[in-house]
Structure formats: C-alpha cells, structure tokens
SEZAKOL-431111 format. One line per 2 residues: number of its first residue (from 1); their letters; for each residue x, y, z of N, C-alpha, C, O. Coordinates in steps of 0.001 Angstrom, whole numbers, plus 500000, padded with zeros to 6 digits. Example, Ala and Ser with C-alpha at 12.3 -4.5 7.8 and 13.67 -1.06 7.14 Angstrom:
BEGIN
1> as> 513190,494310,507800,512300,495500,507800,513200,496700,507800,514236,496681,508465 | 512850,497750,507080,513670,498940,507140,512900,500030,507870,513409,501138,508039
This chain:
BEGIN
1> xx> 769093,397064,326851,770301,397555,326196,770527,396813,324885,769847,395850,324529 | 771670,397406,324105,771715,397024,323094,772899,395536,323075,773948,395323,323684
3> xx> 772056,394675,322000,773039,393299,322140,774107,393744,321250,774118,394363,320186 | 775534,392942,322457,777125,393243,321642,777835,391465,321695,777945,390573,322536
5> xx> 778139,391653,320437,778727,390230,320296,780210,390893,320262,780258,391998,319723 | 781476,390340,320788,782604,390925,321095,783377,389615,320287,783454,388420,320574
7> xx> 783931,390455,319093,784682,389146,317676,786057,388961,318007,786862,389732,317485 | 786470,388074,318784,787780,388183,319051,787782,387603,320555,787279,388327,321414
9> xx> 788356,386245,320975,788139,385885,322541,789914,385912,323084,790278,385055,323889 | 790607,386637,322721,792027,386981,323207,792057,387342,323962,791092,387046,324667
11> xx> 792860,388077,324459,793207,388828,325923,792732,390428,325571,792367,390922,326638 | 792619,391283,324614,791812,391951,324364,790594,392435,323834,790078,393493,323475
13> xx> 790190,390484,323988,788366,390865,323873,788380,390937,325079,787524,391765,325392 | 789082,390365,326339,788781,390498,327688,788676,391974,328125,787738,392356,328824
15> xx> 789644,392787,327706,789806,394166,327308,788513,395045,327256,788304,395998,328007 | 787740,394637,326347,786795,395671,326012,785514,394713,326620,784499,395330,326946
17> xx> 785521,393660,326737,784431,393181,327912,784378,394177,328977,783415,394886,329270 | 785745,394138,329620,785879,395133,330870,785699,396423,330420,785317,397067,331397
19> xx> 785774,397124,329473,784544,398828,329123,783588,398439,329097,782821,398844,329970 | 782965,397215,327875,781563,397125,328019,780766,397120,329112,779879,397940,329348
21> xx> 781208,395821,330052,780728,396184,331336,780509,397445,332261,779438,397654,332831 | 781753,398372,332374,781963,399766,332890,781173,400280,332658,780556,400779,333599
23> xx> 780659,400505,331237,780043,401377,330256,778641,401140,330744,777981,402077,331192 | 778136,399845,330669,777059,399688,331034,776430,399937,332253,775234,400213,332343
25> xx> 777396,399826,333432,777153,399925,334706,776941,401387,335134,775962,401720,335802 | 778038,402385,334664,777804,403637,334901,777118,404411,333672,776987,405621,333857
27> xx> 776694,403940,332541,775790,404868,331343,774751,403771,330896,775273,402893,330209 | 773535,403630,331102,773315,402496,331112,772436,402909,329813,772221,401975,329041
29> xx> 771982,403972,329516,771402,404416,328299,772315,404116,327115,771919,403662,326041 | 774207,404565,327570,775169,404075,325878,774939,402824,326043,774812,402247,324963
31> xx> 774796,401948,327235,775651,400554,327079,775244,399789,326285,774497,400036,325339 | 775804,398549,326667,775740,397348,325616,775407,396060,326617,776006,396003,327691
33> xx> 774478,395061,326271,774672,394051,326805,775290,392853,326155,774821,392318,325150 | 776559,392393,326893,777630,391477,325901,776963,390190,326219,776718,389761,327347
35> xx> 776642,389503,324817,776305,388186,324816,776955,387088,324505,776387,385997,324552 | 778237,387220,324144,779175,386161,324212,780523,386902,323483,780796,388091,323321
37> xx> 781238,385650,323119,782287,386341,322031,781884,385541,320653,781074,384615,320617 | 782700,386147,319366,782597,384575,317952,784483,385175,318049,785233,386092,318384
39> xx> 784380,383706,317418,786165,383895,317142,785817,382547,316324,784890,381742,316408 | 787092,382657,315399,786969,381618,314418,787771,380070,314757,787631,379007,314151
41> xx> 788728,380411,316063,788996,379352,316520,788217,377882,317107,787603,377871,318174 | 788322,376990,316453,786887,376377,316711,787435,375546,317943,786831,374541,318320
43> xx> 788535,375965,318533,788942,374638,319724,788802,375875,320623,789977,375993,320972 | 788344,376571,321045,787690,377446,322528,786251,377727,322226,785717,378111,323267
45> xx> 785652,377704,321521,784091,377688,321098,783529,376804,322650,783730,375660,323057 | 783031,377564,323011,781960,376666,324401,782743,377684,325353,782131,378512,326028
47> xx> 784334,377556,325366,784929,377981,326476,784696,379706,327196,783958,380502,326614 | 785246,379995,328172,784687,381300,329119,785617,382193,329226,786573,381761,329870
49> xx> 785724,383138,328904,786447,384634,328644,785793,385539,329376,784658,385857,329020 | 786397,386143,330570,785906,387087,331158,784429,387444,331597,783801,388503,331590
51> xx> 784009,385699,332118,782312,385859,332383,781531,385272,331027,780512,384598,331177 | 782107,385587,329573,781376,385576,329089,781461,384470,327843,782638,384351,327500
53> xx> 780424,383494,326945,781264,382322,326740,781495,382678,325169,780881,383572,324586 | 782454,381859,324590,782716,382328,322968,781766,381232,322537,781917,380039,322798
55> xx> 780770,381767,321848,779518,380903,320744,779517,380453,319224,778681,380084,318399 | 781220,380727,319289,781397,380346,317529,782025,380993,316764,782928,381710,317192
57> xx> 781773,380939,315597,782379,382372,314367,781097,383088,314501,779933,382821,314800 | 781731,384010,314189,780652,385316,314008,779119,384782,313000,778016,385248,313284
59> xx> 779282,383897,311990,778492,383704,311745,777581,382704,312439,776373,382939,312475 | 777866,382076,312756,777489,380931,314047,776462,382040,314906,775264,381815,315078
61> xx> 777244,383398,315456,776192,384191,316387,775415,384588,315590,774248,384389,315926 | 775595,385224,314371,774429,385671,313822,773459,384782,313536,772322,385150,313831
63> xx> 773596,383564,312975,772386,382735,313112,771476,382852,314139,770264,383064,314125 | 772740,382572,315576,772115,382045,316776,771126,383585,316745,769903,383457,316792
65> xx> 771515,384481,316695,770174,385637,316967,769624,386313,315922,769554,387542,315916 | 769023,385270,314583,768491,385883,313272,767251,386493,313782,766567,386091,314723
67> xx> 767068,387467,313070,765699,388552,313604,765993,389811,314451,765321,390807,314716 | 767326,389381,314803,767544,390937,316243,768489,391421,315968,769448,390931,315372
69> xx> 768314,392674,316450,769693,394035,316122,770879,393499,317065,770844,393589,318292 | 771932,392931,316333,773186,393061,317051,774083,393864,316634,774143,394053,315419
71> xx> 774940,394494,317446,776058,395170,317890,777482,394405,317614,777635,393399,318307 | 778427,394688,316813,779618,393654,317275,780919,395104,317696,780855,396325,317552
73> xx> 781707,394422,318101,783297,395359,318207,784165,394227,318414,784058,393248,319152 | 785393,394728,317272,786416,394011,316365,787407,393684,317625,788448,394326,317482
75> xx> 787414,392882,318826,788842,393102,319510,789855,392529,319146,790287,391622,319857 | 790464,392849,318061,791994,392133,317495,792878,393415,317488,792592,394571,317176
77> xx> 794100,392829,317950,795134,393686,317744,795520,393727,316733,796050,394823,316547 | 795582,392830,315518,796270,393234,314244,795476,394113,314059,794277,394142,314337
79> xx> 796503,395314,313293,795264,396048,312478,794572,395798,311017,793548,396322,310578 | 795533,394736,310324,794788,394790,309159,793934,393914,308925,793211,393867,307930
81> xx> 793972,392792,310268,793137,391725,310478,791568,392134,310729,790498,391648,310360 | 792037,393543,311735,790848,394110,312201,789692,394880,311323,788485,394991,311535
83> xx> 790344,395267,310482,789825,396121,309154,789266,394728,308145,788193,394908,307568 | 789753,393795,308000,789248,392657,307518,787745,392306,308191,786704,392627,307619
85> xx> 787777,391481,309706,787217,391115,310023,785779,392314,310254,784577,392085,310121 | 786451,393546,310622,785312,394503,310254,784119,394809,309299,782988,395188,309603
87> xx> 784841,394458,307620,784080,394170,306618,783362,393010,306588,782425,392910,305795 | 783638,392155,307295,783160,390669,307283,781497,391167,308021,780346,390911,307666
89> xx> 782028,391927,309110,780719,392183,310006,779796,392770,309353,778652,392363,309149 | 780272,393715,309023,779296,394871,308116,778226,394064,306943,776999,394019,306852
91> xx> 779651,393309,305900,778476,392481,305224,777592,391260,305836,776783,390732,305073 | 777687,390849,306984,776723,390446,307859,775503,390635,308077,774580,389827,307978
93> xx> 775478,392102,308485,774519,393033,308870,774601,393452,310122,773759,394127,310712 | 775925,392933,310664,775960,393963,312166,776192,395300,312445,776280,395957,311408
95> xx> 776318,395915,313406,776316,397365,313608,778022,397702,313854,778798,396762,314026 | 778220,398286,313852,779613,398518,314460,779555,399200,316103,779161,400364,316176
97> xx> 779826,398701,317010,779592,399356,318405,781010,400686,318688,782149,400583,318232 | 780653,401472,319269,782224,402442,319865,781860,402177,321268,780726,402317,321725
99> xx> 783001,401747,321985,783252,401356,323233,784132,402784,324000,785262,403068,323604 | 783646,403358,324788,784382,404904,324812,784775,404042,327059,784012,403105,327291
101> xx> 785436,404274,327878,785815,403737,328890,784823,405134,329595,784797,406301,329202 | 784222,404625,330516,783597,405922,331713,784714,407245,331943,784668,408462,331763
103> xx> 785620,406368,332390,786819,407695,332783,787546,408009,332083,788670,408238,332530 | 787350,408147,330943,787895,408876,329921,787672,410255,329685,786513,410652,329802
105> xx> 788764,411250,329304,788119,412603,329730,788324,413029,328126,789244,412816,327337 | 787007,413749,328003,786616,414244,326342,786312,415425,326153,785125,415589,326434
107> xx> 787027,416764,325654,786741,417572,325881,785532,418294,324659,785356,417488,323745 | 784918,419263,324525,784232,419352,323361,784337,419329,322098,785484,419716,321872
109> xx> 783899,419138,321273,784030,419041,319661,785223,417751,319000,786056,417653,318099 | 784582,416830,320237,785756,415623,319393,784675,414580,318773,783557,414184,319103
111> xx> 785590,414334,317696,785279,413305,316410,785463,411958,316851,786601,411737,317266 | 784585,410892,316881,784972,409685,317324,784392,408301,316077,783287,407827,316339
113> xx> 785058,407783,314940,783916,406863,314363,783583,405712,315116,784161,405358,316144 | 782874,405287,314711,781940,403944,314786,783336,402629,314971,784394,402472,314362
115> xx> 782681,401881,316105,783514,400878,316016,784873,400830,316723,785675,399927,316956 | 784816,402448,317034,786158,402876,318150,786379,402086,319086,785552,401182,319197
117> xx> 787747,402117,320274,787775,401343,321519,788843,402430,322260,790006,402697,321954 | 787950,402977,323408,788739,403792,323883,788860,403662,325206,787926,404142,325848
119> xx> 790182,402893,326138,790241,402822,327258,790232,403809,328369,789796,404957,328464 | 790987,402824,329360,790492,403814,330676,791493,404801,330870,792629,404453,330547
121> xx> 791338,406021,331348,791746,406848,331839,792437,407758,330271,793451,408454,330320 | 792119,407670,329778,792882,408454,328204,791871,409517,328480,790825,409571,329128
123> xx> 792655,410442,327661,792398,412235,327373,792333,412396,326062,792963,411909,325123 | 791260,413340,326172,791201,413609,324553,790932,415119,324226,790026,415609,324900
125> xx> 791405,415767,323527,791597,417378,323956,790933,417816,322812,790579,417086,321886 | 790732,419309,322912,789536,420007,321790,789846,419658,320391,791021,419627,320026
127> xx> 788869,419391,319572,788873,419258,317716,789820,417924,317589,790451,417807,316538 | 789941,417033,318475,790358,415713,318354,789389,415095,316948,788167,415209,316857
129> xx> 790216,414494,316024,789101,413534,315351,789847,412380,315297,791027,412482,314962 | 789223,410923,315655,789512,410045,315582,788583,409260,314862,787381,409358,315108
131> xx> 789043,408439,313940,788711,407560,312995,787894,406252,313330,787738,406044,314533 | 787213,405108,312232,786679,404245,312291,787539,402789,313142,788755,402676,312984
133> xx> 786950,402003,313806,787802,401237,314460,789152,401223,314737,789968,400318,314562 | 789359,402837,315396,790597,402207,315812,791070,401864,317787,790285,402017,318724
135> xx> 792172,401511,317866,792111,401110,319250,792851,401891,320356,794045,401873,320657 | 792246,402296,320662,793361,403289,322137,793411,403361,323573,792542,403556,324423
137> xx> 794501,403178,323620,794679,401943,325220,794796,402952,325998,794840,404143,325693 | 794863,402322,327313,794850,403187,328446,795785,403891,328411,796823,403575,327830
139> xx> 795567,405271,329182,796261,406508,329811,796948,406865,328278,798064,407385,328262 | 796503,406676,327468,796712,407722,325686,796517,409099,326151,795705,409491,326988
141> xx> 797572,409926,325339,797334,411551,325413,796731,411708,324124,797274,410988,323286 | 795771,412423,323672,795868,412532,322361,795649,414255,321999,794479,414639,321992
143> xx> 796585,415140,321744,796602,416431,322012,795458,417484,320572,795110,416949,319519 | 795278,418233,320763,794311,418997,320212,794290,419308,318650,795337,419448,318019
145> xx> 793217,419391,318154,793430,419209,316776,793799,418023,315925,793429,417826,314768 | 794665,417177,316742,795427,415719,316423,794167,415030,315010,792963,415285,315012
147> xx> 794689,414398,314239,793618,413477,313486,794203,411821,313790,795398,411660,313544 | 793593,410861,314196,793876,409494,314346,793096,408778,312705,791886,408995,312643
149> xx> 793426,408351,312034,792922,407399,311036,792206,406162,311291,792217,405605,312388 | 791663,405791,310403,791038,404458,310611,791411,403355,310922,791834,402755,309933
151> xx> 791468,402708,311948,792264,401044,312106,793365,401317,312453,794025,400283,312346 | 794139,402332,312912,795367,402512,313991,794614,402401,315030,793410,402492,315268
153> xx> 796091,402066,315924,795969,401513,317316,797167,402334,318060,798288,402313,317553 | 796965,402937,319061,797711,403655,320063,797996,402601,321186,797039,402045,321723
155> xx> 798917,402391,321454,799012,401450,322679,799279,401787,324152,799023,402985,324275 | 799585,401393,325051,799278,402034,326388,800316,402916,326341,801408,402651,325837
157> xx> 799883,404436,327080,801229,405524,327265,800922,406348,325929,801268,407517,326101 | 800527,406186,324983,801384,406887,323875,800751,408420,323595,799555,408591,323359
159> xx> 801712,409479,323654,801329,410713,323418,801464,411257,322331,802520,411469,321735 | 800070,411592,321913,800033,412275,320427,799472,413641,320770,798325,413730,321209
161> xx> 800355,414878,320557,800684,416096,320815,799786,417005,319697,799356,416386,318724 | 799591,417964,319769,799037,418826,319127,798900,418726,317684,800009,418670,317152
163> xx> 797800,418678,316750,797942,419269,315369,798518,418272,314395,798871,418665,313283 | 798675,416567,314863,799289,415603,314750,798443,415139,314068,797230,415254,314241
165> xx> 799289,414256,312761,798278,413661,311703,798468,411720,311931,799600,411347,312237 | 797958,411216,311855,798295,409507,311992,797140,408831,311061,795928,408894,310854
167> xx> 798404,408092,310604,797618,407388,308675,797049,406405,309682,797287,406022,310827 | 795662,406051,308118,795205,404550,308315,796187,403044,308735,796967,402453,307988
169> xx> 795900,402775,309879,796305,401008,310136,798378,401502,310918,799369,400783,310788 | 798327,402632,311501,799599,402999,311671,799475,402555,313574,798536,402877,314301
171> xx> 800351,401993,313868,800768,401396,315214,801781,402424,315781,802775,402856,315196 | 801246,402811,317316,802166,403506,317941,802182,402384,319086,801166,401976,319648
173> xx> 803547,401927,319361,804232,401207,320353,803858,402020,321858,803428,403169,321959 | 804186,400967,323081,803461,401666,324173,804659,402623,324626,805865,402422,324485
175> xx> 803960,403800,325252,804737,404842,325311,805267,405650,324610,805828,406594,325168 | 805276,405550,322937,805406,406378,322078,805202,407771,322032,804001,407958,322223
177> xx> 805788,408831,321873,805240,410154,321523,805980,410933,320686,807186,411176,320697 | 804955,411360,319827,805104,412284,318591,805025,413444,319304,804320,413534,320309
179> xx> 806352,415248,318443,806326,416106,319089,804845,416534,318248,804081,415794,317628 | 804758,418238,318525,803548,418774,317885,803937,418681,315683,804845,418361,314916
181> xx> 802436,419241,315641,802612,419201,313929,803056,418208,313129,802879,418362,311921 | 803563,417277,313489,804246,416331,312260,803341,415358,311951,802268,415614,312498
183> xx> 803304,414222,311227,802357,413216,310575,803195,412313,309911,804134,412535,309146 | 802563,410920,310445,802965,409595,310331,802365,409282,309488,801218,409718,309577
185> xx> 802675,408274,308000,801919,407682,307098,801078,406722,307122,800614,406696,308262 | 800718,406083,306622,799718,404742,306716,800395,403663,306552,801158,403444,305612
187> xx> 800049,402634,307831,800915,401585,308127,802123,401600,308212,802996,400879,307730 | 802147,402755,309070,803613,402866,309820,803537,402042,311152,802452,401690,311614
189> xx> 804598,401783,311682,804928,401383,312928,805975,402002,313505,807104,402044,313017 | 805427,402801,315196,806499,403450,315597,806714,402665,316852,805813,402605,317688
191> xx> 807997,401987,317050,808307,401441,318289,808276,401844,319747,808612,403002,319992 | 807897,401001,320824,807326,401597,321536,809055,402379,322069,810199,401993,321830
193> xx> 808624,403385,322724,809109,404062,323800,809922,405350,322826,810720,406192,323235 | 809428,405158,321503,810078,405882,320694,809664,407529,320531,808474,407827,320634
195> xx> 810601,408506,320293,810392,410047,320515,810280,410250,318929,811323,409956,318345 | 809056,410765,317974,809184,411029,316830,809108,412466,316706,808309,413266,317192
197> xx> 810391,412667,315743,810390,414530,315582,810296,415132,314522,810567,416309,314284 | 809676,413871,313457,809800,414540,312322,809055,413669,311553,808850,412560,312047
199> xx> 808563,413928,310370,807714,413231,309758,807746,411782,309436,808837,411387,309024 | 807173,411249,309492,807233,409173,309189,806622,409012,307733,805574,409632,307554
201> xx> 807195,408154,306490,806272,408090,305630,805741,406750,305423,806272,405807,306011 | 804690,406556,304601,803367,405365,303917,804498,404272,304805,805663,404660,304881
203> xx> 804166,403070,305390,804986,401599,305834,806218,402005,306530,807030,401081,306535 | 806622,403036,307100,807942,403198,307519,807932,402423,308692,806789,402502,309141
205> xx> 808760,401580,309551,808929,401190,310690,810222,402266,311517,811360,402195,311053 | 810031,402958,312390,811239,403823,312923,810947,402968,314564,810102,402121,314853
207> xx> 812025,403606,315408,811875,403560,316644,813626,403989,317156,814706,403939,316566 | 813202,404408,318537,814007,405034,318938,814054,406544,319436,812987,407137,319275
209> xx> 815325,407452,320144,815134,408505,320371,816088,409166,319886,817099,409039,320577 | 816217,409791,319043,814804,410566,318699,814611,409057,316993,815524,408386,316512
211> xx> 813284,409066,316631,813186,407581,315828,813768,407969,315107,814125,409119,314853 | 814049,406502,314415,815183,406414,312899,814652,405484,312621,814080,404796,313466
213> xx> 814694,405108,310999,813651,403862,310382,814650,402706,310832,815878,402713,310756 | 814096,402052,311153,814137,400188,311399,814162,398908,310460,813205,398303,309977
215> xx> 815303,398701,310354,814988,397203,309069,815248,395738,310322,816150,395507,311128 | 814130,395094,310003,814343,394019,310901,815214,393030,310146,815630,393090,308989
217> xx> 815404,392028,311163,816632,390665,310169,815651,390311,309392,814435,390269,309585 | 816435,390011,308313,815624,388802,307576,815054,387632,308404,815530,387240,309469
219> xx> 813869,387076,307716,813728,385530,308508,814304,385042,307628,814684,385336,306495 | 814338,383832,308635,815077,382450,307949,813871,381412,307124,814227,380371,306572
C-alpha cells in the first residue's frame, strides 16, 4: 500500500488514522499504510497517537523516507492553517491523500478533490462536487448538486441541502443546515446548530435560527 504520513498529531489526526485504518482494512487496493504522524510541535515528537508514533516536522519525515513516494493528509482543524500547511507539503513533494470513510454512501457522478477527509457514515447525493482538502465529519448530509469549496470544513451533523454553494475555507458549526439554493461566501462561519435561509456573504460570521450575522466582544 501506499505510504501516508498524517501532518497533524491532535485529536483529529487520531480522526483520520481511524479512516485510514478502516480504509485499509476493508479496500485494501485505495488504502494507505500510516507511518507515523510530523507535527511541528517538537515536545510530542517520539510520543504515540492512536498506535502510531509522531516522527517530527514534516520535513524531518521526508528526510526520514528520501527516495519513496509518500502520501500526506493535512489533519488540522483550522482551515487556513490547513491550506498553509498543505502548500508546505506540495512544495515538499508529497502527494496529497483523500481519505473517503468505508461507510460512507456516494451516489454517482460525485466530485471529490485530492486531499479530502470524509467521515463515517456521511451521504453524498448525485452531482455533489466537493473541493480540495476539505473536512467532513461524521453523519454530514450533503444534498444534490451542492458545491463544497476548497479548505471548508463541515462539522459533525451538518446538512447541506440541495443546489447549495459553500466558499473556500467557510466553517459550518456541528449541526448546521442550510435550506435548498442559497450560498455562503468564503470564510464564512456558520454557528453550530444554526438554520441558514438566505444567503451568507465573503467573512460573514451568522448563527442562530433562523442565522443573523454575529459580532463577537472585543478582546481585551
């Protein structure tokens, strides 16, 4: 199988360890064999994440395996961290891996890029296209026609309904759902549990039912 270095030793590199593994066990032709994590934290370097041990910064692994085709996938929840550290890989020379969960149900003619992470039990309905690294957690609806952008992240629960547009690096909170037709801008954030009924634009933060934009306090 193909070697996957997993960039990110958080609680959702543990995350996609547990697809990789899945993946491998029941498709053993897609899978991946995970050979550690890199994370740039240099005080867990040695330490053990889900079986598997973190070997450094990413560049640290690539040394450790100069000459061989590796695989990486971005597990960070920021998204713009993730889109960062993504380019980092690329000019590396790693591959970008898509992590798709076994029980995930896909119906025909869906779009998936490179570098995707798609958990367990999510649906994905006809002429779906979903974008370059982005992240979508368990039990996601994502309804037909829908477009997902690059480097958004759907979080657990969230239903995206028919014919639905979602910008680059835009966060849907868990449980979120957009009705049909409308479209969220890029680097929006919709709070979780929030009902959106109408269009979101470029950075808007809304949440709520039905959402309304959000100004947080100032910090101090």
């Amino acid at each position: 199988m193909k070697k996957l270095v997993i960039v990110g030793a958080g609680g959702f590199g543990a995350e996609v360890a547990w697809v990789a593994d899945d993946l491998a066990a029941a498709r053993p032709e897609e899978g991946y064999e995970v050979v550690g994590f890199a994370d740039d934290d240099s005080s867990i370097h040695g330490s053990e994440q889900y079986g598997y041990r973190c070997l450094g910064a990413v560049e640290h692994v690539v040394e450790r395996f100069r000459g061989e085709e590796l695989w990486y996938h971005c597990a960070l929840g920021d998204n713009a961290v993730r889109q960062r550290t993504a380019a980092r890989c690329d000019a590396l020379g790693l591959r970008a891996a898509t992590l798709i969960h076994p029980s995930v149900v896909r119906a025909k003619y869906v779009e998936i890029g490179e570098g995707t992470y798609i958990g367990a039990l999510a649906v994905l309905h006809p002429y779906v296209k979903i974008g370059r690294h982005v992240l979508i957690n368990v039990r996601v609806g994502i309804g037909h026609h829908a477009h997902i952008g690059d480097f958004a992240q759907l979080c657990p629960g969230v239903q995206i309904n028919g014919a639905c547009r979602v910008g680059d690096g835009t966060l849907f909170g868990s449980n979120a759902t957009i009705v049909q037709r409308r479209s969220v801008g890029q680097w929006a954030v919709i709070g979780a549990n929030s009902l959106v009924v109408g269009d979101v634009a470029d950075g808007r933060h809304v949440v709520g039912v039905p959402a309304r934009p959000f100004c947080p306090e100032p910090t101090k």
